[in-house]
N, C-alpha and C positions, 0 to 999 in steps of 0.2 A: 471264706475269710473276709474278715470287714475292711473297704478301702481304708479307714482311720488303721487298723493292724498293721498293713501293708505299707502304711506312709510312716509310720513310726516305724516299725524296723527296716525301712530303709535308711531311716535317718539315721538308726543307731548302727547301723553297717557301714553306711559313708564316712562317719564318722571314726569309727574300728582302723576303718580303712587309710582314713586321713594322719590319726594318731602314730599307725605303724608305720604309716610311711616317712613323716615327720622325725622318729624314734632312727628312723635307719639314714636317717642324713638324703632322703629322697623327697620328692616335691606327689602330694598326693593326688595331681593330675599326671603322674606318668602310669597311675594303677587302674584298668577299668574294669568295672564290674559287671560281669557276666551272671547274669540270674537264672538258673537251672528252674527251666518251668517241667522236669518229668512229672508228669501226672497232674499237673493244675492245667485246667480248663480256660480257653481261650479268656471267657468275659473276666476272669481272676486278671489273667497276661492283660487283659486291657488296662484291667484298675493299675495296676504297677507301671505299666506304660505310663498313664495319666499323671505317677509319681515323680517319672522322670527314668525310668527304667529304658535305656537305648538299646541292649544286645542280650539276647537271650541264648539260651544252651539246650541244645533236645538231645535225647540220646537215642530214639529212633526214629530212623526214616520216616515212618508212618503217621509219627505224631508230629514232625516240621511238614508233610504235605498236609496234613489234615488244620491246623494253626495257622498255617497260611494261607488256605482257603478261605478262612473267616477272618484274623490280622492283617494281611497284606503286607505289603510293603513300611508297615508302621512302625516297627523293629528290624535290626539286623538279624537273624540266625545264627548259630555255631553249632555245627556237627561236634560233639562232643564222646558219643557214644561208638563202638565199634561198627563201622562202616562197613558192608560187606561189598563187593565188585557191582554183581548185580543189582546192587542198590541207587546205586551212582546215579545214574540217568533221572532220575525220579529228582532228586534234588541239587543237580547241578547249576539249574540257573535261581534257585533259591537264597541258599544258603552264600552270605560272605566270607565263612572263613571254616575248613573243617582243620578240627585237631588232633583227629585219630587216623592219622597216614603212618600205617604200619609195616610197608610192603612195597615194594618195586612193581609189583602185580597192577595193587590197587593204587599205585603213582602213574603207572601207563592209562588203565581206564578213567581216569580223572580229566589227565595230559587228553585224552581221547575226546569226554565228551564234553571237555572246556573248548576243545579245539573247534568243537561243532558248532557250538554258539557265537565263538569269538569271545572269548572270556581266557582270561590269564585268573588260575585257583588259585585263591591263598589258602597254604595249609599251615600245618605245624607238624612237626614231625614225635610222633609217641613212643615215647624211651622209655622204656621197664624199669627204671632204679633201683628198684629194688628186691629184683630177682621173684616176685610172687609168681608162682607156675599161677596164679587165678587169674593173673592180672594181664591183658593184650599189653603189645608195645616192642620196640625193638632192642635186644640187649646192647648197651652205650659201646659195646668193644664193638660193634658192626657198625655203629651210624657213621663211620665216617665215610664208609664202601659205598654204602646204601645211597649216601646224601651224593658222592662221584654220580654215580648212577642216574638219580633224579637231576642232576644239575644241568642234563642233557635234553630236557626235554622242555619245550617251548609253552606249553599251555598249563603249566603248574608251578606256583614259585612258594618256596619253602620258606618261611619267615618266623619260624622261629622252634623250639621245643615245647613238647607239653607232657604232664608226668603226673598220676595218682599216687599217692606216697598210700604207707599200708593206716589203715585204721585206728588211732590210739586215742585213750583219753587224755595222755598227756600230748601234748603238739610238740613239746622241745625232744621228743624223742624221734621224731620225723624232721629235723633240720637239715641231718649231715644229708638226706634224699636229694634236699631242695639246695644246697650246699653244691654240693656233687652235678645236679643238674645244670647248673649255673657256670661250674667250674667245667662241663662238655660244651655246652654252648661257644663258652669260651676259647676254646680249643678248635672247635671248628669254625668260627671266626675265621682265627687266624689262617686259615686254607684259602680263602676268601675263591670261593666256587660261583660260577655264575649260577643266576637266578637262585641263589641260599643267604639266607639274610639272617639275623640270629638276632633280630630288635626284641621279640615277644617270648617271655617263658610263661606260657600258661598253667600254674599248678597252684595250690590252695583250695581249700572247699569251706564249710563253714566252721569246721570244728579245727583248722588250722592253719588261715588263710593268712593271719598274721606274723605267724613265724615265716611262710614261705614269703612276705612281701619284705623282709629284712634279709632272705636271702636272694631279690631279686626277680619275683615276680610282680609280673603287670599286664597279668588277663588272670584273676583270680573267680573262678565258678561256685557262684552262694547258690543255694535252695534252701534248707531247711531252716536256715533263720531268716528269710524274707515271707516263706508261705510258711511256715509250718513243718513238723513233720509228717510225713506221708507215708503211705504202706508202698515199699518197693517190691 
């Protein structure tokens, strides 16, 4: 893709971005944008960088070690994709923030080999909303168990939720998702647990990043309208 492509629709996203947040009586520096690079090739991640692209989203392991061997430190990361245990170690001192902590399991191996480095992990914690048996994530009646649990552990600090609502082509049909999600957040708030912080809801994608920032998020994950669409 052409860096001119890539600098116009970022501008038409920022943009998107700016409007809805404007539209929900928010300020459009509390919304940031996370660029899903799955499957675009490092020199692409370059040119967007060059655009002004700060935080990118992988969703496997193998592709934040392999981008970062050639990126560096030029962007932040985001674990985005489902994280398995044995993966951890591989991208602990990588990645800034993962948002696919699904498990008390995979909260101890994290707590673990954060502990190794001297690193406190930012996660987010991944809520199923809306019950898809396809979808990873924890069902909302558990996270409040879940989140006691992790709130004990010194090398992992939970900061916020994050949630894939299901696929439609209409967006106002995946609201009450992001609705709901926002309204748990809230809720556990109020428990006020150490190291659990509920500043960030990570949920929107390109095809309905807008509704979910009128219902309160601000780490919203673009791809296909920044690069294109791709074969997943």
């Amino acid at each position: 893709m052409a860096l001119l492509d890539i600098e116009n629709n970022l501008k038409i996203i920022k943009q998107r971005i700016s409007d809805a947040a404007t539209k929900a009586g928010r300020s459009p520096h509390e919304v940031q944008l996370i660029a899903v690079t799955k499957t675009v090739e490092p020199e692409i991640i370059e040119r967007a960088i060059d655009c002004g692209v700060t935080d990118i989203g992988e969703n496997k392991v193998q592709e934040i070690i392999r981008k970062y061997e050639i990126i560096g430190e030029k962007v932040k990361y985001h674990m985005i994709g489902h994280l398995q245990k044995n993966k951890v170690k591989y991208i602990i001192d990588k990645v800034d923030m993962i948002h696919s902590l699904d498990s008390y399991d995979l909260a101890k191996e994290i707590d673990k080999r954060a502990k190794k480095i001297q690193k406190v992990m930012k996660c987010l914690l991944q809520i199923n909303i809306s019950g898809e048996e396809s979808k990873y994530g924890v069902n909302p009646l558990e996270a409040q168990s879940l989140l006691r649990q992790i709130s004990e552990l010194k090398n992992i600090q939970i900061v916020g939720l994050m949630t894939m609502a299901p696929y439609t082509d209409n967006p106002e049909e995946v609201r009450k998702y992001f609705k709901d999600l926002k309204n748990l957040s809230l809720e556990i708030d109020q428990l006020s647990l150490k190291n659990i912080d509920m500043g960030h809801l990570s949920m929107g994608m390109s095809n309905d990043f807008e509704v979910a920032i009128g219902e309160g998020a601000n780490l919203v994950r673009i791809g296909s309208s920044i690069f294109g669409e791709r074969n997943y």
